[in-house]
N, C-alpha and C positions, 0 to 999 in steps of 0.2 A: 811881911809876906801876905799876898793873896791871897784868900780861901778858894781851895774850888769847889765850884756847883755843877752839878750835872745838866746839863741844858735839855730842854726840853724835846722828844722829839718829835714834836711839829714844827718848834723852829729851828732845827739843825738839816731838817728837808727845806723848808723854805729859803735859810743861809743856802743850802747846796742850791737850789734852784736863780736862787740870784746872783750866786756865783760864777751860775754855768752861762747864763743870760749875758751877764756883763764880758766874760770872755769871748762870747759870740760876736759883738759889738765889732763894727772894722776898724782894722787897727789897735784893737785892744787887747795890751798886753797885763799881766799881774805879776805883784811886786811883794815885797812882803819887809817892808821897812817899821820898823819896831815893832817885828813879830806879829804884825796884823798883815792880813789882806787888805791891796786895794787895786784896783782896777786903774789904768792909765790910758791914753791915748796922747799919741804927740808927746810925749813925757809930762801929760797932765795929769792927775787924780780926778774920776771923775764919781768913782765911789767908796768909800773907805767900808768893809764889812766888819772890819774887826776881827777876833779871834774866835777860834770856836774849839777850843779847849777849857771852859769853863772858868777860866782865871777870870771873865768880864762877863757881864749878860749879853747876848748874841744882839746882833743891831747892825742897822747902815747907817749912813751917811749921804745924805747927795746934796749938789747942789740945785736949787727949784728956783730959775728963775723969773717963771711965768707965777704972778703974782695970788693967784688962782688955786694955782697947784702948790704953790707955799703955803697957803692959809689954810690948805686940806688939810697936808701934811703934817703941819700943827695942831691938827684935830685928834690925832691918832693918840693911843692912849699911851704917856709916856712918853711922845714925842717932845722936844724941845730944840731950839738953834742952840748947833755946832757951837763946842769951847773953842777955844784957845781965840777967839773975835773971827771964826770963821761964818757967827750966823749972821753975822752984819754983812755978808756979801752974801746971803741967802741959802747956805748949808743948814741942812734942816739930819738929827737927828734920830731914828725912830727905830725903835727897841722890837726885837721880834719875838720876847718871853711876852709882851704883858697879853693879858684876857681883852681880845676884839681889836688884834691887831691886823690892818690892813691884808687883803689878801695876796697872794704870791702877785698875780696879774697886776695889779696896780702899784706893787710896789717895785715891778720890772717897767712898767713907764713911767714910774719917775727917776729911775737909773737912766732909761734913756734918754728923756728930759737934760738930765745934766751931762749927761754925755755930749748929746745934742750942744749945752753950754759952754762946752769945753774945745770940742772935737774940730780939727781945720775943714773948713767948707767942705772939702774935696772926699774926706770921709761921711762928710751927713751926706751929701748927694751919693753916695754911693749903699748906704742907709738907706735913704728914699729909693732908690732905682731897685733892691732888694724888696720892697714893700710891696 
């Protein structure tokens, strides 16, 4: 079994704020398939958040596939490419307990980012027309 921890709260505000961010997204619905959060559009994932019941440490998931914004993303402390061979298609990992993790802002454009890489034309143009 699990241990739980209590997560911290600055990042159970920044989970809720990229929570709320990612539902905002058009077309984006949330799912909750092995007890995590993830964000979908078109029936894609385009952000996995994870749990925020302490069984896990609070974190995203996205896919970055502007090469630029991946090798940021990998700067963040703590961050690492997605398991299960999801980083080899540029799913980048990053943990929202550790000390001098990215801020709320930047890590809602890189949900969009992959949303963006996921999402059918017709909802990024409607993204952009929102802008």
């Amino acid at each position: 079994m699990t241990e739980r921890r209590k997560p911290t709260r600055k990042s159970v505000r920044v989970w809720a704020r990229l929570r709320t961010f990612a539902r905002g997204l058009p077309g984006a619905t949330e799912e909750f398939p092995w007890g995590e959060t993830v964000a979908k559009v078109d029936k894609k994932v385009f952000v996995f958040l994870g749990v925020d019941d302490g069984t896990y440490p609070m974190g995203m998931t996205v896919k970055l596939k502007d090469e630029e914004a991946h090798a940021h993303a990998l700067t963040a402390p703590g961050a690492e490419p997605a398991g299960y061979g999801l980083g080899k298609a540029g799913w980048v990992r990053i943990p929202l307990e550790e000390k001098g993790v990215p801020d709320a802002e930047l890590l809602c454009d890189w949900i969009e980012e992959s949303y963006r890489a996921v999402a059918p034309r017709r909802l990024v143009a409607e993204l952009d027309a929102d802008r």
